[in-house]
VEXTOR-755409 format. One record per residue (C-alpha): x, y, z. Coordinates in nm, 2 decimals. Layout:
BEGIN
rec c1->X	c2->Y	c3->Z
...
This chain:
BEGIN
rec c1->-1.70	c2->-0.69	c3->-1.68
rec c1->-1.43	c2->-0.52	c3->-1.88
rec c1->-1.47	c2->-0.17	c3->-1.69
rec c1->-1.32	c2->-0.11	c3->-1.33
rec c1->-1.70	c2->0.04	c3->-1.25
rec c1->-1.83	c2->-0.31	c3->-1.32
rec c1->-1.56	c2->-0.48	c3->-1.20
rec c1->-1.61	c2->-0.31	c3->-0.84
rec c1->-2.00	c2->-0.34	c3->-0.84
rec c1->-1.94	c2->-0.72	c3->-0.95
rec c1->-1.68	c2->-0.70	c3->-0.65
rec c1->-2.02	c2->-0.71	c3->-0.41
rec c1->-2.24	c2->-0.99	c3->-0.38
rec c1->-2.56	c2->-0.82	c3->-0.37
rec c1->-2.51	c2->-0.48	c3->-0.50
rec c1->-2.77	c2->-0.22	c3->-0.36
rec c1->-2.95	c2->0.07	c3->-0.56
rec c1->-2.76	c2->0.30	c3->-0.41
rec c1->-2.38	c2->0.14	c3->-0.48
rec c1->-2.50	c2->0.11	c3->-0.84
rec c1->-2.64	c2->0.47	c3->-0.87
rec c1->-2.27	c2->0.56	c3->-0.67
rec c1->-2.10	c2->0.37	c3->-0.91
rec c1->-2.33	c2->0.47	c3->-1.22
rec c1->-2.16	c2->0.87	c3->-1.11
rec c1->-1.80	c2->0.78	c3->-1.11
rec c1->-1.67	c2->1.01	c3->-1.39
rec c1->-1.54	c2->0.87	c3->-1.72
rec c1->-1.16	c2->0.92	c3->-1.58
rec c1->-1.20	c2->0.63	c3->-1.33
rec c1->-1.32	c2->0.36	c3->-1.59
rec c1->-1.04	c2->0.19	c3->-1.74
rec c1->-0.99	c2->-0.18	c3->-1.92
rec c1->-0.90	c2->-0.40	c3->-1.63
rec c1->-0.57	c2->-0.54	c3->-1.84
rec c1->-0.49	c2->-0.88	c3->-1.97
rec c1->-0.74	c2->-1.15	c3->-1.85
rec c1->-0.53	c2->-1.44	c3->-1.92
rec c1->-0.21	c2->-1.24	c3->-1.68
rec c1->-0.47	c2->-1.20	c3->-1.42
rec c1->-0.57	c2->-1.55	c3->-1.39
rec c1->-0.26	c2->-1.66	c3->-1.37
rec c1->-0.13	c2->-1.45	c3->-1.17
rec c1->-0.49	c2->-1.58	c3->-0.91
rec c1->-0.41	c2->-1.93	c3->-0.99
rec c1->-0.02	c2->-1.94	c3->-0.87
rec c1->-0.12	c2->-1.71	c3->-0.55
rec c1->-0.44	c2->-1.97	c3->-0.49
rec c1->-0.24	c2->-2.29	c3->-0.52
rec c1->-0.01	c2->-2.17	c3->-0.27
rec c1->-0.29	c2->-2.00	c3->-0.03
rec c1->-0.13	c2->-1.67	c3->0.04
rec c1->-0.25	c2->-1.32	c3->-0.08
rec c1->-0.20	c2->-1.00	c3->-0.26
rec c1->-0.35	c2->-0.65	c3->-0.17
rec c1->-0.39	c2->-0.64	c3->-0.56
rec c1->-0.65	c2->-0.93	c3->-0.56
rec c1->-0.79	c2->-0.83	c3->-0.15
rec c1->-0.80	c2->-0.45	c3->-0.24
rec c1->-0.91	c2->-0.56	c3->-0.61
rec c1->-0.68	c2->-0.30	c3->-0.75
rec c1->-0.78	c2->-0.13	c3->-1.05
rec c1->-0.42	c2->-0.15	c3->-1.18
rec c1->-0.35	c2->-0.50	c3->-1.12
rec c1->-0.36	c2->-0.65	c3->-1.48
rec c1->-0.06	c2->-0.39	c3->-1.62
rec c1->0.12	c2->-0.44	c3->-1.33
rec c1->0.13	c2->-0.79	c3->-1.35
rec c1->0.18	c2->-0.72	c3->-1.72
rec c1->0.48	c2->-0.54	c3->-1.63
rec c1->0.56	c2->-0.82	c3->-1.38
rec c1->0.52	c2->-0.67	c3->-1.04
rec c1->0.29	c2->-0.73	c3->-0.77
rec c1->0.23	c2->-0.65	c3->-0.38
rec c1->0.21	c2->-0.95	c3->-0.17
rec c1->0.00	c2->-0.89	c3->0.16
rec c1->0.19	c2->-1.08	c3->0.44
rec c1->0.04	c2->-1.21	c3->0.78
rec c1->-0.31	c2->-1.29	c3->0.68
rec c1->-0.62	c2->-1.14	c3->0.54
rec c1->-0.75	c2->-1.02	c3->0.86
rec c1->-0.62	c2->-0.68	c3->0.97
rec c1->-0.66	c2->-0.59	c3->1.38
rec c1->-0.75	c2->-0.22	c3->1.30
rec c1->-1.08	c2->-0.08	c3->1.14
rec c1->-0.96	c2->0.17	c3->0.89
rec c1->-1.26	c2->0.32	c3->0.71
rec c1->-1.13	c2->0.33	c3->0.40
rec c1->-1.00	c2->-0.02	c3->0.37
rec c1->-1.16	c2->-0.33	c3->0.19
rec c1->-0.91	c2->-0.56	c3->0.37
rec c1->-1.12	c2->-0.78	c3->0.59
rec c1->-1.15	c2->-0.68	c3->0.99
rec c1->-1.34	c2->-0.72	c3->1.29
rec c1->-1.20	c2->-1.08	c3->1.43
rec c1->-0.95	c2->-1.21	c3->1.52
rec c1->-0.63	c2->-1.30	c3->1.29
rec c1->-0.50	c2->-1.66	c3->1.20
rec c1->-0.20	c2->-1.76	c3->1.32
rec c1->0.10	c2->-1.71	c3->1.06
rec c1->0.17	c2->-1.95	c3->0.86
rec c1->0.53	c2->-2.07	c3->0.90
rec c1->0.58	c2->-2.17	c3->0.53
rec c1->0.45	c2->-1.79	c3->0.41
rec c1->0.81	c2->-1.65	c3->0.33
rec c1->0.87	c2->-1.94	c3->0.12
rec c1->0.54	c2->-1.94	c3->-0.06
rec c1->0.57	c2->-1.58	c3->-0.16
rec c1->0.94	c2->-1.66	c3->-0.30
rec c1->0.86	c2->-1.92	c3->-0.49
rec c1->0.52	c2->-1.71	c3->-0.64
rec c1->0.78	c2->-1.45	c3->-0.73
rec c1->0.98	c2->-1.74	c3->-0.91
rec c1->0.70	c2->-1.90	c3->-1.07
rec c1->0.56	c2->-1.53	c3->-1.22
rec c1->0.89	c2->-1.40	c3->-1.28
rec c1->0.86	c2->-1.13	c3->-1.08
rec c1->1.15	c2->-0.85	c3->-1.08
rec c1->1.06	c2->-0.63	c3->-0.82
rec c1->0.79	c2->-0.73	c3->-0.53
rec c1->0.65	c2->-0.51	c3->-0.27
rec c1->0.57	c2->-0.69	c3->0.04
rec c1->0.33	c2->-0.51	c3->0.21
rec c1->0.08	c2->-0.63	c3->0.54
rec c1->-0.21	c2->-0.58	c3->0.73
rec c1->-0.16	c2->-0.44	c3->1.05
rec c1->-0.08	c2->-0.71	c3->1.33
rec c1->-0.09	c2->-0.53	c3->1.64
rec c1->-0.12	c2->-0.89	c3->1.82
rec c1->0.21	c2->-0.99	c3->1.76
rec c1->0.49	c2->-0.89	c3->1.98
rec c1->0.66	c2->-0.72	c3->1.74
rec c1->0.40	c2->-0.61	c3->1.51
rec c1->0.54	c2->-0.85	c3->1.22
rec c1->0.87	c2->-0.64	c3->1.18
rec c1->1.09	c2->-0.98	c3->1.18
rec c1->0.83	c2->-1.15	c3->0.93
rec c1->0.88	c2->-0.91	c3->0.68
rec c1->1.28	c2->-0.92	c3->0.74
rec c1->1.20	c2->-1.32	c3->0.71
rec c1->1.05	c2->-1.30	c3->0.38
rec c1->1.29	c2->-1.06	c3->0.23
rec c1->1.59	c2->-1.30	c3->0.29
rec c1->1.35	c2->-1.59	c3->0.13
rec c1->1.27	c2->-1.35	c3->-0.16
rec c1->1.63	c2->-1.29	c3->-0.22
rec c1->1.75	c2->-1.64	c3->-0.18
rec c1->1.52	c2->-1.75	c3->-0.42
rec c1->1.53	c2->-1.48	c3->-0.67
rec c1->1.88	c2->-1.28	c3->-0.58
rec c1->1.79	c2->-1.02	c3->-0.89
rec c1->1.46	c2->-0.93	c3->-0.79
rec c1->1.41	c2->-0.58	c3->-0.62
rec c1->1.19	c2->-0.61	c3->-0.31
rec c1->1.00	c2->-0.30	c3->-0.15
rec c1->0.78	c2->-0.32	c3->0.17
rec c1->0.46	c2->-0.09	c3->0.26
rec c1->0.45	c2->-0.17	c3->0.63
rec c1->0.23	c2->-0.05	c3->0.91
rec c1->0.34	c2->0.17	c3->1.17
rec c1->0.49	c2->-0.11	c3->1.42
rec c1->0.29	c2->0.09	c3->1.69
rec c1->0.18	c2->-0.10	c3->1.98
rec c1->0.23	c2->-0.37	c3->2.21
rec c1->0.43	c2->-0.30	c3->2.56
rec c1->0.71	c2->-0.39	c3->2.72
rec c1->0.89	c2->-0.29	c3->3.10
rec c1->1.20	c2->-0.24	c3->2.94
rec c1->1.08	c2->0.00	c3->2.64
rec c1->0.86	c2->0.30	c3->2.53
rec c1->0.63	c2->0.26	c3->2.23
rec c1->0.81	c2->0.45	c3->2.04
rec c1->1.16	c2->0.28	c3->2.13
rec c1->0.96	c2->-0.07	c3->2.08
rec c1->0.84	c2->0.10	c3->1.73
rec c1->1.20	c2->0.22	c3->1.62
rec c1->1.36	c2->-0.12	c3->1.71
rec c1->1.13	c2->-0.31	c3->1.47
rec c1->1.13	c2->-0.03	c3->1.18
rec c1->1.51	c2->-0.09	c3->1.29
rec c1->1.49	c2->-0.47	c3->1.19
rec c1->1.33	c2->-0.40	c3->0.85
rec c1->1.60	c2->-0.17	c3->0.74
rec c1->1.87	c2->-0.43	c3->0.84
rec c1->1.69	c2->-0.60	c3->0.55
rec c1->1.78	c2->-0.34	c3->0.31
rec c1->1.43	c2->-0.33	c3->0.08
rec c1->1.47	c2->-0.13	c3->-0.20
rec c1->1.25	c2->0.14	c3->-0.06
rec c1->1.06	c2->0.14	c3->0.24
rec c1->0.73	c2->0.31	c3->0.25
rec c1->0.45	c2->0.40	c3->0.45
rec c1->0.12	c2->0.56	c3->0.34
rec c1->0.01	c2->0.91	c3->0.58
rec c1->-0.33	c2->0.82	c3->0.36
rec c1->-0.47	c2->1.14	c3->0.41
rec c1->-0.41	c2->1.51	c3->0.54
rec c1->-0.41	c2->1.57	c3->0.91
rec c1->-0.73	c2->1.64	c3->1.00
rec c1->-0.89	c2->1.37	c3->0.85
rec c1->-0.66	c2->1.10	c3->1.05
rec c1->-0.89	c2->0.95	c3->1.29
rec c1->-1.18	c2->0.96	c3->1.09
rec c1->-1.03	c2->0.78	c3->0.82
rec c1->-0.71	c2->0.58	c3->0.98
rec c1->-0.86	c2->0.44	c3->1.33
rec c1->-0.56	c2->0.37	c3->1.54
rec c1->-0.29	c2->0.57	c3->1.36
rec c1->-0.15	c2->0.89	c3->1.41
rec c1->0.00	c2->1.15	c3->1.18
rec c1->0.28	c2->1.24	c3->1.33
rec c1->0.33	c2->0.86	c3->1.43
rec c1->0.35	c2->0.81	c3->1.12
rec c1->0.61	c2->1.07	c3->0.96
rec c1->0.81	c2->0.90	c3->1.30
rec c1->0.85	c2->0.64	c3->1.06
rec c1->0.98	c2->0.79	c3->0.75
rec c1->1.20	c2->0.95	c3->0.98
rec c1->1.33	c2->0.66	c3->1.15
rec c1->1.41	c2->0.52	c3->0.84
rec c1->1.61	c2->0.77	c3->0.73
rec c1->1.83	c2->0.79	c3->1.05
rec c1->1.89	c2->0.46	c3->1.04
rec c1->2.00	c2->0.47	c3->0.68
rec c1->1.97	c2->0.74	c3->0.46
rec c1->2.07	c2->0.54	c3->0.14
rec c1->1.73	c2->0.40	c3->0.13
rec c1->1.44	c2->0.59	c3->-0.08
rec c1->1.11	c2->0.63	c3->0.18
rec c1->0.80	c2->0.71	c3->0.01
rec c1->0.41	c2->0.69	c3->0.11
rec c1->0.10	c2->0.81	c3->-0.01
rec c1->-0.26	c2->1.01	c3->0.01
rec c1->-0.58	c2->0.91	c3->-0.13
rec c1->-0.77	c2->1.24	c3->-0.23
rec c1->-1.16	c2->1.25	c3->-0.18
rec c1->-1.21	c2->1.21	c3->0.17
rec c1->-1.29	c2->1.58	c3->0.22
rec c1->-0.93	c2->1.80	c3->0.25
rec c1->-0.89	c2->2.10	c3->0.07
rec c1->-0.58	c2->2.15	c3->-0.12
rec c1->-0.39	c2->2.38	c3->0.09
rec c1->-0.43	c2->2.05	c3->0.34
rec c1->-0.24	c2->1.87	c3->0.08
rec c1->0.02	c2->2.09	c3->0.00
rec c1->0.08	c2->2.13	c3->0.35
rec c1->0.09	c2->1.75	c3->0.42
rec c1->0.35	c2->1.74	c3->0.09
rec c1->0.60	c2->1.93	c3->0.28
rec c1->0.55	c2->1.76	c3->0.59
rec c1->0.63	c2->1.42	c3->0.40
rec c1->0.96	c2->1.66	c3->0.26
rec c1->1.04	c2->1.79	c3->0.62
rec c1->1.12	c2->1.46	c3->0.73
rec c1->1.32	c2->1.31	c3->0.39
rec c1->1.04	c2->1.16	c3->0.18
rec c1->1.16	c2->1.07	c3->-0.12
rec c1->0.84	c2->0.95	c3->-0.33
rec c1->0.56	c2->1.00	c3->-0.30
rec c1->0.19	c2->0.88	c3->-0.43
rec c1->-0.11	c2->1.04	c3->-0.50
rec c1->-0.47	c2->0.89	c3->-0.61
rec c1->-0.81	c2->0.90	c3->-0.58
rec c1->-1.01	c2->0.73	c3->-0.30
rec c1->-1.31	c2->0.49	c3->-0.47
rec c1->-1.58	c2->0.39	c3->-0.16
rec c1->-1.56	c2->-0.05	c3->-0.17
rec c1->-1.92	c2->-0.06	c3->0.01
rec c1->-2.16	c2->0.11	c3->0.15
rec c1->-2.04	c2->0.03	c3->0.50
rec c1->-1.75	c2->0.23	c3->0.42
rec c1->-1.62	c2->0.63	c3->0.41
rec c1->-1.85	c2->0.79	c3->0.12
rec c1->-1.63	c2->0.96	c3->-0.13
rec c1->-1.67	c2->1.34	c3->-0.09
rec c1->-1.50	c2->1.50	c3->-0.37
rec c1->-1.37	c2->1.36	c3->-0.73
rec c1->-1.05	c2->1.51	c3->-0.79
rec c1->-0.96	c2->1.61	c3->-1.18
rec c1->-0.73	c2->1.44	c3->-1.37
rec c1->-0.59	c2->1.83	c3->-1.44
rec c1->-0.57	c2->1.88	c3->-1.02
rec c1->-0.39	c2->1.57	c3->-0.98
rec c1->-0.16	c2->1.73	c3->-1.25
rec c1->-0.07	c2->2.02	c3->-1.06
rec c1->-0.03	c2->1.82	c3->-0.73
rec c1->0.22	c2->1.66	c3->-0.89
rec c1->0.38	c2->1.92	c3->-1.02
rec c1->0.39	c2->2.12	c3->-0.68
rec c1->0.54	c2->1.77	c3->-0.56
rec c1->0.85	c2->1.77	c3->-0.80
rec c1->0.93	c2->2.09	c3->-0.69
rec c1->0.90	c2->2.03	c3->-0.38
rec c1->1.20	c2->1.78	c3->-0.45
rec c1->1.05	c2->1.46	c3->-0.41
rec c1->1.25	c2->1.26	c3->-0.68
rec c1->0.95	c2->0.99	c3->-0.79
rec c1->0.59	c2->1.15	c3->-0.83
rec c1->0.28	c2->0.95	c3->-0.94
rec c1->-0.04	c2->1.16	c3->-0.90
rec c1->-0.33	c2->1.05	c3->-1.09
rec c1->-0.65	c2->0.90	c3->-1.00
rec c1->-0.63	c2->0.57	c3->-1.09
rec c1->-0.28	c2->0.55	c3->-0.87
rec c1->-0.23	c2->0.34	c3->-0.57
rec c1->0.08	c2->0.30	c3->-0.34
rec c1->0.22	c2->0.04	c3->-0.54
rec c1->0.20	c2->0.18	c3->-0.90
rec c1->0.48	c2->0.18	c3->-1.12
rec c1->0.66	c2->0.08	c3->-0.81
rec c1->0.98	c2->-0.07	c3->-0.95
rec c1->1.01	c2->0.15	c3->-1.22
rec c1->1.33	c2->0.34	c3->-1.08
rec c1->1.49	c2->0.07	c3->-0.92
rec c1->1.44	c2->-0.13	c3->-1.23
rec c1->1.59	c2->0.14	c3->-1.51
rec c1->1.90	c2->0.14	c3->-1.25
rec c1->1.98	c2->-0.24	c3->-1.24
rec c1->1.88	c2->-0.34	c3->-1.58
């Protein structure tokens, strides 16, 4: 179980022909060691003890042992269960979500203690249930982060606070006033993954919106252009590259300032099949069309994921 290829089919609990001949075709640039077994399980022990979760162990990350290596990891707040249907996405779906668990901020600030964690990315599934999407839960779990651990860097990968009504409000009022009470937190950087090109949206993202979400990015940046944005694509869902170029300077128009770029790698049959491969060399030369686009942190390889490297730049600036 040393490879990511057998480390994914072992992920299923009664793997088909057909996921093994799928994963049998993954090219040699997508199996990797998995990292340190020893980091991993304790890393699965402290987050188990305390009953909370990571997207690292729900998404079952391929990067998961070196970034716990390099002491980082991305808890997922508010629950396993996510209230949209993304067809990309291993994160469980299709019932109804648990209510939060009031002691949450303090159990992820203590896990960042206990691992010695110096930069955390709180990330979510999307909670379209509560009134205000989760927005105050993540600011909640910042300030217990901090309080706990006041040199740790902490990021969040949120969802885009769509949803929900009010008679006093819009949507999108209702959605700036909670991206509004994330950046009162101050997060290191504040992302929020586009995922893929524009056409591919509702295919791949059910209930989001393109432009809804470069809103975000935006909104960010008018409420306080000293914090980095960034978000991400996963490549292999069928766009062409002009599509991706395109959706890099969208990202740019609207002050994206990182950006990440990896391949897409189908969990299970029952989701989106993967429709194209991407080279390590094409990743390459996204990533240079990125830098000079001006994006100031670029990570474009297959094996990437939103949260890779994450703290590297925050990190070299406060050690």
């Amino acid at each position: 179980m040393a490879l990511l290829a057998l480390s994914f089919m072992a992920s299923q609990s009664n793997p088909t022909p057909q996921l093994r001949a799928e994963i049998a075709a993954m090219p040699k640039w997508l199996r990797r060691p998995l990292g340190n077994a020893s980091q991993i399980s304790t890393v699965q022990r402290i987050i188990k003890q305390r009953q909370i979760h990571t997207i690292c162990e729900e998404g079952r990350c391929p990067n998961r042992g070196e970034c716990y290596a390099n002491r980082t990891a991305t808890f997922l707040l508010m629950g396993p269960v996510c209230t949209r249907s993304c067809a990309f996405c291993q994160v469980d779906k299709g019932h109804a979500p648990k209510p939060l668990d009031p002691e949450e901020p303090q159990k992820v600030a203590e896990s960042v203690q206990a691992l010695g964690l110096r930069y955390v990315v709180l990330t979510s599934v999307t909670r379209d249930d509560l009134p205000d999407g989760g927005a105050r839960w993540f600011a909640k779990t910042i300030e217990a982060v901090r309080e706990r651990n006041p040199e740790t860097q902490v990021e969040v990968l949120t969802p885009d606070f769509w949803g929900g009504t009010s008679p006093q409000w819009t949507t999108a009022e209702l959605q700036r006033q909670r991206i509004e009470t994330v950046v009162r937190s101050k997060p290191a950087c504040f992302n929020h993954n586009l995922e893929t090109v524009r056409r591919l949206q509702n295919p791949v993202r059910r209930g989001a919106k393109y432009d809804r979400s470069l809103d975000v990015l935006r909104i960010v940046k008018e409420l306080d252009p000293s914090i980095p944005t960034k978000s991400g694509l996963m490549l292999g869902h069928g766009e062409t590259e002009a599509e991706i170029l395109q959706t890099l300077r969208d990202l740019r128009s609207v002050g994206c300032d990182r950006v990440t770029l990896g391949q897409y790698m189908r969990p299970s049959l029952e989701h989106l099949p993967v429709r194209k491969y991407w080279t390590p060399q094409e990743f390459d030369r996204l990533g240079n069309f990125a830098r000079k686009l001006g994006f100031s942190h670029v990570r474009s390889a297959p094996l990437v994921r939103s949260s890779y490297h994450a703290g590297e730049e925050d990190c070299k600036r406060t050690a």
